[in-house]
C-alpha positions as CSV (number, residue, x, y, z in Angstrom):
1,X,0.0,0.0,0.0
2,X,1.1,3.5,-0.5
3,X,0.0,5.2,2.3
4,X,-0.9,9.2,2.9
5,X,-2.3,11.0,5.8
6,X,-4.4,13.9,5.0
7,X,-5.1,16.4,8.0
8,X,-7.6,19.1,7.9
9,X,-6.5,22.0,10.2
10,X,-8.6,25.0,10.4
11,X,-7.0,28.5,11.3
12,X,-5.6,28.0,14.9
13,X,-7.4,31.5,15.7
14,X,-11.2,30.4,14.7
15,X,-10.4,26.6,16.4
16,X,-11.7,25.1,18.9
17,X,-14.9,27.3,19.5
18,X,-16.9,24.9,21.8
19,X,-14.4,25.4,24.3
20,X,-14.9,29.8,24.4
21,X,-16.6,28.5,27.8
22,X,-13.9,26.7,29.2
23,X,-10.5,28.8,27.6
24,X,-9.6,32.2,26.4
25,X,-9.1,32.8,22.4
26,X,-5.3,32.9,23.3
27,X,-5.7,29.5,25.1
28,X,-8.0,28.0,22.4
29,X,-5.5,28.8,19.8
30,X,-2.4,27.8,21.1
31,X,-4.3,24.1,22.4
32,X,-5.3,23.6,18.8
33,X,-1.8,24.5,17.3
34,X,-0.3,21.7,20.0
35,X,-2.3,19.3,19.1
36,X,-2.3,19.9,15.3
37,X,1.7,19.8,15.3
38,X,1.3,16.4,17.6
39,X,-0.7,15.3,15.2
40,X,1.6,16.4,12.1
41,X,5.0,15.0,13.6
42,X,2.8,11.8,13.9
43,X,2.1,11.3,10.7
44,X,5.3,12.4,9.1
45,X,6.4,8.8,8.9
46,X,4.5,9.0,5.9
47,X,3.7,11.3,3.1
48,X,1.7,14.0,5.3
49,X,-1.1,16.3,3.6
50,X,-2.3,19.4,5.4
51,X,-5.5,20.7,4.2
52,X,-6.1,24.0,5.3
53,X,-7.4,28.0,4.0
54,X,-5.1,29.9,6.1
55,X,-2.3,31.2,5.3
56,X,-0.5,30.7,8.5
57,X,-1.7,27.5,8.8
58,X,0.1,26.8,5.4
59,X,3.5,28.4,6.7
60,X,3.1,26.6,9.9
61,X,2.4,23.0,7.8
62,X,5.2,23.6,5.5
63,X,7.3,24.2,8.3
64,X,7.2,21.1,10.0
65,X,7.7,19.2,6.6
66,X,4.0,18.7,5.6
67,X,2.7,19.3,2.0
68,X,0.1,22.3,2.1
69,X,-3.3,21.4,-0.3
70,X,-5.4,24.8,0.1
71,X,-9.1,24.5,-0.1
72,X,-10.7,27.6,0.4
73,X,-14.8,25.7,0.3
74,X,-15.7,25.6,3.9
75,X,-16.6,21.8,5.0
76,X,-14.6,19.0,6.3
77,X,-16.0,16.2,4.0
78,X,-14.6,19.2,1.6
79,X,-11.1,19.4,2.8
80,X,-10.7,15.6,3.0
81,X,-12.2,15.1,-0.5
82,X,-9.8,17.7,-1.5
83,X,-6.6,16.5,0.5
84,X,-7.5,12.9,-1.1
85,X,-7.4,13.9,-4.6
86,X,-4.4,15.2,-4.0
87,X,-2.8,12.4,-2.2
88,X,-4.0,10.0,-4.9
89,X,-2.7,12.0,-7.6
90,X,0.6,12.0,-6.2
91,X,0.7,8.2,-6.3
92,X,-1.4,7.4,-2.7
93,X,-3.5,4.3,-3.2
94,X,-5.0,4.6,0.7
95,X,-5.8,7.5,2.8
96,X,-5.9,8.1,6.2
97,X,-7.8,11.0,7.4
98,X,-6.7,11.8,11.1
99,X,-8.0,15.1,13.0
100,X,-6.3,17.8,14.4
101,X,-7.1,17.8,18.0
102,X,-5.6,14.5,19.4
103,X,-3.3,15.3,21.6
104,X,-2.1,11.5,22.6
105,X,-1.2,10.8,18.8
106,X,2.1,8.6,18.5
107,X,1.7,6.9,15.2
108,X,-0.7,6.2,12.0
109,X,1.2,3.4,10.4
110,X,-0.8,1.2,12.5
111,X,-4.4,2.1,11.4
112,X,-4.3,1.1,7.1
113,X,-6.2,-2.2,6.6
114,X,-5.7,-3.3,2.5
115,X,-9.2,-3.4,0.9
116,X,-10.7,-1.8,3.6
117,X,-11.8,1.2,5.7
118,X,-10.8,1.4,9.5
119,X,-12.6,3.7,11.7
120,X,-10.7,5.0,15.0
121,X,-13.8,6.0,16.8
122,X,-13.4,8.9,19.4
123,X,-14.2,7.8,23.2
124,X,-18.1,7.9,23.0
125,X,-17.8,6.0,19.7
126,X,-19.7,8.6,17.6
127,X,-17.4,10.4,16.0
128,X,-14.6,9.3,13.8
129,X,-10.9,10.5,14.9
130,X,-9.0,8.8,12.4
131,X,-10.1,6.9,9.3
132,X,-8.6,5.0,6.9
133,X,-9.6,3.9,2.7
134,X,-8.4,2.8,-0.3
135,X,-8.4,5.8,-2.4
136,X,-9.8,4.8,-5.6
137,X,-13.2,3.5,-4.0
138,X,-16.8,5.0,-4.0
139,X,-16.3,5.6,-0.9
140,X,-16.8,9.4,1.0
141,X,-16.9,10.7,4.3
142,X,-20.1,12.1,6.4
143,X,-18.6,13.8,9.3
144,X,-20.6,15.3,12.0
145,X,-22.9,14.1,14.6
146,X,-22.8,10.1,14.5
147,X,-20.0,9.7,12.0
148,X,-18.6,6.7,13.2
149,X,-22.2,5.1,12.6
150,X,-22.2,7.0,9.2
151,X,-18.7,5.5,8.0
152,X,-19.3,2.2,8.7
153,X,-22.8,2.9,6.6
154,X,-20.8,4.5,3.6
155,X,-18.0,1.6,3.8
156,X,-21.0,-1.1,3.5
157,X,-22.7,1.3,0.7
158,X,-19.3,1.1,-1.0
159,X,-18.7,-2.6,-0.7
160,X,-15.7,-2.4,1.4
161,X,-15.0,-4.5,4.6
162,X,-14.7,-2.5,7.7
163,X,-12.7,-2.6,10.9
164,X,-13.2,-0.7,13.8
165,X,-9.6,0.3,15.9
166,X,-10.3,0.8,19.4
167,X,-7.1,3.1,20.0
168,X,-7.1,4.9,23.8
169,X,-4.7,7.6,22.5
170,X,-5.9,8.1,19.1
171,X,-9.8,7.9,20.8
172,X,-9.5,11.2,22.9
173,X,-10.0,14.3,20.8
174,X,-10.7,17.8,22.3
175,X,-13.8,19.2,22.3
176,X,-15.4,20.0,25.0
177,X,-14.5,20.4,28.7
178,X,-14.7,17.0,29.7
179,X,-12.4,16.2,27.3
180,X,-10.0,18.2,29.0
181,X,-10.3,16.8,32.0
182,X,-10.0,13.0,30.6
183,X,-6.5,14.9,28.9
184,X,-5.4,15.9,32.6
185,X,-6.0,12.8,34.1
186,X,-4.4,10.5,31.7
187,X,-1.6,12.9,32.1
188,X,-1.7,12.7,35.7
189,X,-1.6,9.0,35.4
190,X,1.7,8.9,33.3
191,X,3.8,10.7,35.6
Protein backbone atom coordinates (compact mmCIF):
# COMPACT_ATOMS: atom_id res chain seq x y z
CA UNK A 1 0.00 0.00 0.00
CA UNK A 2 1.14 3.51 -0.46
CA UNK A 3 -0.02 5.25 2.33
CA UNK A 4 -0.87 9.21 2.87
CA UNK A 5 -2.32 10.97 5.79
CA UNK A 6 -4.45 13.91 4.99
CA UNK A 7 -5.09 16.43 7.97
CA UNK A 8 -7.57 19.14 7.93
CA UNK A 9 -6.47 21.96 10.19
CA UNK A 10 -8.62 25.01 10.41
CA UNK A 11 -7.05 28.50 11.25
CA UNK A 12 -5.56 28.02 14.94
CA UNK A 13 -7.38 31.50 15.67
CA UNK A 14 -11.24 30.39 14.74
CA UNK A 15 -10.41 26.63 16.40
CA UNK A 16 -11.71 25.07 18.88
CA UNK A 17 -14.93 27.31 19.47
CA UNK A 18 -16.93 24.90 21.77
CA UNK A 19 -14.43 25.45 24.25
CA UNK A 20 -14.95 29.75 24.44
CA UNK A 21 -16.61 28.51 27.75
CA UNK A 22 -13.88 26.74 29.22
CA UNK A 23 -10.48 28.84 27.58
CA UNK A 24 -9.62 32.19 26.41
CA UNK A 25 -9.07 32.80 22.44
CA UNK A 26 -5.32 32.89 23.26
CA UNK A 27 -5.68 29.55 25.10
CA UNK A 28 -7.98 27.96 22.41
CA UNK A 29 -5.53 28.81 19.80
CA UNK A 30 -2.36 27.77 21.08
CA UNK A 31 -4.33 24.13 22.39
CA UNK A 32 -5.34 23.65 18.81
CA UNK A 33 -1.79 24.50 17.31
CA UNK A 34 -0.32 21.71 20.00
CA UNK A 35 -2.31 19.26 19.08
CA UNK A 36 -2.33 19.89 15.27
CA UNK A 37 1.73 19.82 15.29
CA UNK A 38 1.33 16.43 17.56
CA UNK A 39 -0.75 15.30 15.16
CA UNK A 40 1.56 16.40 12.09
CA UNK A 41 4.99 14.99 13.61
CA UNK A 42 2.84 11.80 13.94
CA UNK A 43 2.12 11.32 10.74
CA UNK A 44 5.32 12.41 9.07
CA UNK A 45 6.35 8.81 8.89
CA UNK A 46 4.52 8.96 5.86
CA UNK A 47 3.69 11.33 3.10
CA UNK A 48 1.65 13.97 5.31
CA UNK A 49 -1.13 16.32 3.58
CA UNK A 50 -2.30 19.44 5.39
CA UNK A 51 -5.48 20.70 4.18
CA UNK A 52 -6.10 24.01 5.28
CA UNK A 53 -7.36 27.98 4.02
CA UNK A 54 -5.12 29.87 6.14
CA UNK A 55 -2.32 31.22 5.30
CA UNK A 56 -0.54 30.67 8.45
CA UNK A 57 -1.71 27.46 8.77
CA UNK A 58 0.14 26.79 5.36
CA UNK A 59 3.55 28.35 6.73
CA UNK A 60 3.08 26.58 9.86
CA UNK A 61 2.40 23.00 7.77
CA UNK A 62 5.15 23.59 5.45
CA UNK A 63 7.35 24.23 8.34
CA UNK A 64 7.15 21.06 10.04
CA UNK A 65 7.65 19.24 6.60
CA UNK A 66 3.98 18.67 5.56
CA UNK A 67 2.67 19.28 1.96
CA UNK A 68 0.06 22.28 2.06
CA UNK A 69 -3.30 21.40 -0.29
CA UNK A 70 -5.39 24.80 0.11
CA UNK A 71 -9.11 24.47 -0.08
CA UNK A 72 -10.65 27.58 0.41
CA UNK A 73 -14.81 25.69 0.30
CA UNK A 74 -15.71 25.55 3.85
CA UNK A 75 -16.55 21.84 4.97
CA UNK A 76 -14.59 19.03 6.35
CA UNK A 77 -15.97 16.19 4.00
CA UNK A 78 -14.62 19.22 1.57
CA UNK A 79 -11.05 19.45 2.78
CA UNK A 80 -10.71 15.63 2.99
CA UNK A 81 -12.24 15.12 -0.49
CA UNK A 82 -9.80 17.66 -1.52
CA UNK A 83 -6.59 16.45 0.47
CA UNK A 84 -7.46 12.91 -1.13
CA UNK A 85 -7.38 13.90 -4.64
CA UNK A 86 -4.43 15.18 -3.98
CA UNK A 87 -2.79 12.37 -2.22
CA UNK A 88 -4.02 10.01 -4.93
CA UNK A 89 -2.68 11.95 -7.59
CA UNK A 90 0.61 11.98 -6.18
CA UNK A 91 0.67 8.19 -6.26
CA UNK A 92 -1.41 7.35 -2.72
CA UNK A 93 -3.51 4.29 -3.17
CA UNK A 94 -5.03 4.65 0.73
CA UNK A 95 -5.79 7.54 2.78
CA UNK A 96 -5.87 8.05 6.21
CA UNK A 97 -7.80 10.98 7.35
CA UNK A 98 -6.66 11.78 11.06
CA UNK A 99 -8.02 15.06 13.04
CA UNK A 100 -6.30 17.82 14.40
CA UNK A 101 -7.06 17.85 18.04
CA UNK A 102 -5.63 14.51 19.36
CA UNK A 103 -3.34 15.35 21.60
CA UNK A 104 -2.09 11.47 22.56
CA UNK A 105 -1.20 10.77 18.84
CA UNK A 106 2.07 8.62 18.51
CA UNK A 107 1.68 6.91 15.24
CA UNK A 108 -0.69 6.24 11.97
CA UNK A 109 1.21 3.37 10.36
CA UNK A 110 -0.83 1.24 12.51
CA UNK A 111 -4.42 2.14 11.41
CA UNK A 112 -4.31 1.15 7.12
CA UNK A 113 -6.18 -2.16 6.56
CA UNK A 114 -5.68 -3.26 2.49
CA UNK A 115 -9.18 -3.39 0.88
CA UNK A 116 -10.70 -1.81 3.56
CA UNK A 117 -11.79 1.23 5.70
CA UNK A 118 -10.82 1.37 9.49
CA UNK A 119 -12.58 3.66 11.69
CA UNK A 120 -10.72 4.97 15.05
CA UNK A 121 -13.79 5.97 16.81
CA UNK A 122 -13.45 8.94 19.39
CA UNK A 123 -14.24 7.84 23.24
CA UNK A 124 -18.13 7.88 23.01
CA UNK A 125 -17.83 6.01 19.71
CA UNK A 126 -19.73 8.60 17.58
CA UNK A 127 -17.38 10.42 16.00
CA UNK A 128 -14.61 9.26 13.78
CA UNK A 129 -10.85 10.47 14.93
CA UNK A 130 -9.04 8.80 12.43
CA UNK A 131 -10.14 6.92 9.31
CA UNK A 132 -8.59 5.04 6.92
CA UNK A 133 -9.61 3.94 2.70
CA UNK A 134 -8.44 2.85 -0.32
CA UNK A 135 -8.39 5.77 -2.38
CA UNK A 136 -9.84 4.79 -5.62
CA UNK A 137 -13.22 3.52 -3.95
CA UNK A 138 -16.81 5.05 -4.04
CA UNK A 139 -16.31 5.57 -0.92
CA UNK A 140 -16.85 9.43 1.05
CA UNK A 141 -16.92 10.70 4.30
CA UNK A 142 -20.07 12.07 6.43
CA UNK A 143 -18.60 13.81 9.29
CA UNK A 144 -20.56 15.26 12.04
CA UNK A 145 -22.86 14.05 14.63
CA UNK A 146 -22.82 10.07 14.50
CA UNK A 147 -20.01 9.66 11.97
CA UNK A 148 -18.61 6.72 13.19
CA UNK A 149 -22.15 5.07 12.63
CA UNK A 150 -22.25 6.98 9.18
CA UNK A 151 -18.70 5.52 8.02
CA UNK A 152 -19.27 2.23 8.70
CA UNK A 153 -22.77 2.88 6.64
CA UNK A 154 -20.77 4.49 3.65
CA UNK A 155 -18.03 1.60 3.83
CA UNK A 156 -20.97 -1.07 3.48
CA UNK A 157 -22.71 1.31 0.74
CA UNK A 158 -19.28 1.06 -1.01
CA UNK A 159 -18.70 -2.56 -0.67
CA UNK A 160 -15.67 -2.36 1.43
CA UNK A 161 -15.01 -4.48 4.60
CA UNK A 162 -14.74 -2.46 7.71
CA UNK A 163 -12.74 -2.59 10.93
CA UNK A 164 -13.19 -0.68 13.84
CA UNK A 165 -9.63 0.34 15.92
CA UNK A 166 -10.25 0.79 19.35
CA UNK A 167 -7.07 3.06 20.04
CA UNK A 168 -7.14 4.89 23.76
CA UNK A 169 -4.73 7.56 22.50
CA UNK A 170 -5.88 8.11 19.07
CA UNK A 171 -9.76 7.89 20.76
CA UNK A 172 -9.50 11.16 22.87
CA UNK A 173 -10.05 14.31 20.84
CA UNK A 174 -10.73 17.83 22.33
CA UNK A 175 -13.84 19.25 22.26
CA UNK A 176 -15.37 20.03 25.02
CA UNK A 177 -14.51 20.42 28.72
CA UNK A 178 -14.66 16.99 29.74
CA UNK A 179 -12.39 16.24 27.27
CA UNK A 180 -10.00 18.18 29.00
CA UNK A 181 -10.31 16.84 31.99
CA UNK A 182 -10.01 13.01 30.64
CA UNK A 183 -6.49 14.87 28.95
CA UNK A 184 -5.39 15.88 32.60
CA UNK A 185 -5.99 12.78 34.10
CA UNK A 186 -4.40 10.54 31.68
CA UNK A 187 -1.59 12.91 32.15
CA UNK A 188 -1.69 12.73 35.72
CA UNK A 189 -1.63 9.01 35.44
CA UNK A 190 1.74 8.91 33.26
CA UNK A 191 3.76 10.68 35.64
Amino acid sequence: MHLAVVIPVKSFTMAKGRLADTLTATQRSALAQSCAETVVRAALSLPTYVVCSDEDVASWATALGARVVDCQIPGLDIAVATGRATAQADGADHIIVAHADLPLAVSFDHIAREGKVSLVPDRHRDGTNVLSFPASSSFTTAYGPGSCDNHIRLAVDAGLEYEIIVDNALGLDLDTADDLSELARRETEQT
